[in-house]
C-alpha positions as a LaTeX table, in Angstrom:
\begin{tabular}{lrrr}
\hline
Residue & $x$ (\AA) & $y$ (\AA) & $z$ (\AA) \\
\hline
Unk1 & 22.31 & 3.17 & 5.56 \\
Unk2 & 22.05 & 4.88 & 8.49 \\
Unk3 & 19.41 & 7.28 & 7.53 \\
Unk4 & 16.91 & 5.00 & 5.12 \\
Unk5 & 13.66 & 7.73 & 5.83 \\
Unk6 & 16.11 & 10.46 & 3.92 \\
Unk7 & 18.06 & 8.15 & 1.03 \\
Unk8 & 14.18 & 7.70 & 0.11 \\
Unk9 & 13.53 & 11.23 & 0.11 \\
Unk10 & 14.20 & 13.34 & $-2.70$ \\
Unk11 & 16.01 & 16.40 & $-2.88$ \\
Unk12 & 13.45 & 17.51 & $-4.84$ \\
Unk13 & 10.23 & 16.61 & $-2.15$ \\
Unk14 & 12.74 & 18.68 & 0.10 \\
Unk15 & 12.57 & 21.78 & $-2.02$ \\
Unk16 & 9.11 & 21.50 & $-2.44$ \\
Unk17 & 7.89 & 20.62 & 1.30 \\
Unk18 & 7.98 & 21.23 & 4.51 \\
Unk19 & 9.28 & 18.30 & 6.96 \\
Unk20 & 9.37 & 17.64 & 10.47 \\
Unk21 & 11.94 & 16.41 & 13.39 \\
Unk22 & 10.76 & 12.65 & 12.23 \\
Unk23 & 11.68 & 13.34 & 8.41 \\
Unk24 & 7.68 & 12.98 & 7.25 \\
Unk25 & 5.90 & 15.73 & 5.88 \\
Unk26 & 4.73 & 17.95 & 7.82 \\
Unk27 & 0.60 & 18.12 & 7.28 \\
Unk28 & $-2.19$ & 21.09 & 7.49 \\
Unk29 & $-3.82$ & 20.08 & 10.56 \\
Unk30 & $-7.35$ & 20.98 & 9.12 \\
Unk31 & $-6.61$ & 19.23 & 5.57 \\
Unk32 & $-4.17$ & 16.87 & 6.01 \\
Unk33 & $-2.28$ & 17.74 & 3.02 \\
Unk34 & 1.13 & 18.67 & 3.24 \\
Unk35 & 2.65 & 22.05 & 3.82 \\
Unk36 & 4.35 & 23.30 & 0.90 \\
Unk37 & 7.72 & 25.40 & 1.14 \\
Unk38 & 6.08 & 27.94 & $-0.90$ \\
Unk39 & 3.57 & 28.92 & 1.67 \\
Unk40 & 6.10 & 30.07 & 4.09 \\
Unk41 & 7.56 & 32.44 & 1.60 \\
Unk42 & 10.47 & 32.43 & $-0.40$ \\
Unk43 & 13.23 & 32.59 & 3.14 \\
Unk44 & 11.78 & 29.01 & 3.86 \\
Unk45 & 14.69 & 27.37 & 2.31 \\
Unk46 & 15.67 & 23.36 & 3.50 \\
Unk47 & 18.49 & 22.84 & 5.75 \\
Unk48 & 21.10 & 20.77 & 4.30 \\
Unk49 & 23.69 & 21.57 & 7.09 \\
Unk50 & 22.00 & 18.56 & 8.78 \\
Unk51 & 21.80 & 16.09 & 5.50 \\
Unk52 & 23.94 & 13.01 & 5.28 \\
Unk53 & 23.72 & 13.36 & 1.87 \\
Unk54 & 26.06 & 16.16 & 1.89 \\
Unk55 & 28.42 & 14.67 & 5.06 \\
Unk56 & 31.91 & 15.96 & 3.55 \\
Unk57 & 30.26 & 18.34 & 1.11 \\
Unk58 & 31.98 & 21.94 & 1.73 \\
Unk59 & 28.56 & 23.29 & 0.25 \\
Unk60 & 25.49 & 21.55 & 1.82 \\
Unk61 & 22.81 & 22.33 & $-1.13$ \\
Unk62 & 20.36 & 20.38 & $-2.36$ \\
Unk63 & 22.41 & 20.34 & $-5.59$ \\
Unk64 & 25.41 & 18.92 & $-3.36$ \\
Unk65 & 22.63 & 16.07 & $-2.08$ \\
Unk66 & 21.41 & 15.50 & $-5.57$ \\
Unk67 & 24.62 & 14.12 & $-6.37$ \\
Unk68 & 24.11 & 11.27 & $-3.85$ \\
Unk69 & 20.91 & 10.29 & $-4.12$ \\
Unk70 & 20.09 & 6.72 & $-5.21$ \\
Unk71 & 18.94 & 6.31 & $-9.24$ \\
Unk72 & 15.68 & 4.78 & $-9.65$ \\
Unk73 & 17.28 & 1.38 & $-10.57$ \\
Unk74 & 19.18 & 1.46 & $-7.64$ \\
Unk75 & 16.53 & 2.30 & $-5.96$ \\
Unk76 & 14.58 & $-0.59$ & $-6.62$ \\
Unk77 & 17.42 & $-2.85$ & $-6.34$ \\
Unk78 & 17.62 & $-1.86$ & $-2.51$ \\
Unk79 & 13.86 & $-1.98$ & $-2.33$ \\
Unk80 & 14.06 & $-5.82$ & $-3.61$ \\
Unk81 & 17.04 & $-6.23$ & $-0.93$ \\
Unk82 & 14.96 & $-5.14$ & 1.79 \\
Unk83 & 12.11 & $-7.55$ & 0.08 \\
Unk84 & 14.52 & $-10.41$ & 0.44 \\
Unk85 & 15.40 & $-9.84$ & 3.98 \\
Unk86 & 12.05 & $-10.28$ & 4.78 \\
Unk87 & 11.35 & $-13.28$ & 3.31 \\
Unk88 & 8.71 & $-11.79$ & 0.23 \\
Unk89 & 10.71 & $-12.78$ & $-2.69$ \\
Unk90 & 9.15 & $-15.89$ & $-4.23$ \\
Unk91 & 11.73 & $-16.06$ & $-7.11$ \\
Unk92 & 15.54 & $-15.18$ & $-7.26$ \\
Unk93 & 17.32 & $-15.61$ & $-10.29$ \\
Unk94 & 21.36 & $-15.86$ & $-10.67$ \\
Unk95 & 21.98 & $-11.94$ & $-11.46$ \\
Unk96 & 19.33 & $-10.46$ & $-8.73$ \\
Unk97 & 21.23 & $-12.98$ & $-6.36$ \\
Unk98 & 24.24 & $-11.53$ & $-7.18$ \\
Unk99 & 23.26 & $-7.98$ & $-7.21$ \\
Unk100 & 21.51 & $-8.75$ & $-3.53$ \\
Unk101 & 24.77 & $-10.29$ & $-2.86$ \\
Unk102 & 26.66 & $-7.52$ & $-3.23$ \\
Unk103 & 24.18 & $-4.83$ & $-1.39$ \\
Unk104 & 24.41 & $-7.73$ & 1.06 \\
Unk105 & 28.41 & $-6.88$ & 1.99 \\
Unk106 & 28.42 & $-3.51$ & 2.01 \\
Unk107 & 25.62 & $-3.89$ & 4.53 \\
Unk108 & 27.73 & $-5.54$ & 6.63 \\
Unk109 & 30.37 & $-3.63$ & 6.06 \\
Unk110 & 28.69 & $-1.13$ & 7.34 \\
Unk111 & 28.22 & $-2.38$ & 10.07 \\
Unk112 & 31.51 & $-3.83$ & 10.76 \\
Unk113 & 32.54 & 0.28 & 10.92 \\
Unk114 & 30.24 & 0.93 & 12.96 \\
Unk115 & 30.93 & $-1.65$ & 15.37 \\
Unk116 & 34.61 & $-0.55$ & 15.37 \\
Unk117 & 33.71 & 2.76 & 15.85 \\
Unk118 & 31.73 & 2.19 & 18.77 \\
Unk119 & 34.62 & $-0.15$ & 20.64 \\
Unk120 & 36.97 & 2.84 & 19.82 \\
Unk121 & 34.43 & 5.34 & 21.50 \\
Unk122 & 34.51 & 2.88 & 24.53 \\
Unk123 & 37.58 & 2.16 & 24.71 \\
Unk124 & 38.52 & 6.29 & 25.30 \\
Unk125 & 35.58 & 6.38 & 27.68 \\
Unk126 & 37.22 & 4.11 & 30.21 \\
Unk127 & 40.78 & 5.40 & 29.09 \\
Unk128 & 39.31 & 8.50 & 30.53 \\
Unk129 & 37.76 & 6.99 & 33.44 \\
Unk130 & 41.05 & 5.09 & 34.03 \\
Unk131 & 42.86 & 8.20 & 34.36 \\
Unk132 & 40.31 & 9.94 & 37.06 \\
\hline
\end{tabular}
């Protein structure tokens, strides 16, 4: 959730290109296309040290970040959440409202953590400014 441009990524588009600071593709500047991996030789390996796919993986791989990326269905599901939200849905029936439901609270969730996290990151700040 916190990273949407890489849960849409692939693993796989990893491998295969080159990406920059932004998470796009990186593009020839004459062609436009993008830069393969390949092109740089066979050192130009991703870094997955970075990945939130593998946060808590011992061994950041792309075959550690395979393991949490999103299945096509779930994909979509998300896809149609982020439809809803935005008002594009025309129809909802009983089982997508439920699934959207769902994606829904762990959303806020989400960002209930966060929020706590961020009051606890505070809260030492001024403990610390307390103490000066």
């Amino acid at each position: 959730m916190n990273h949407p441009e890489i849960a849409k990524r692939s693993c796989d588009d990893c491998e295969k290109y080159v990406f920059n600071a932004k998470g796009r593709r990186s593009l020839h500047p004459a062609t436009g296309e993008p830069i393969l991996r390949s092109e740089y030789g066979p050192g130009c390996t991703p870094d997955c040290s970075q990945c939130p796919k593998c946060d808590g993986a011992n061994e950041k791989t792309p075959a550690t970040g395979r393991k949490a990326e999103l299945s096509e269905r779930n994909r979509m599901t998300l896809e149609l959440y982020y439809q809803a939200k935005a008002g594009r849905l025309p129809k909802v029936d009983a089982v997508l409202r439920h699934n959207l439901g769902i994606i829904e609270g762990m959303v806020d969730s989400h960002a209930r953590a966060q929020s706590v996290a961020m009051v606890e990151v505070l809260a030492a700040a001024m403990q610390i400014m307390v103490r000066r």
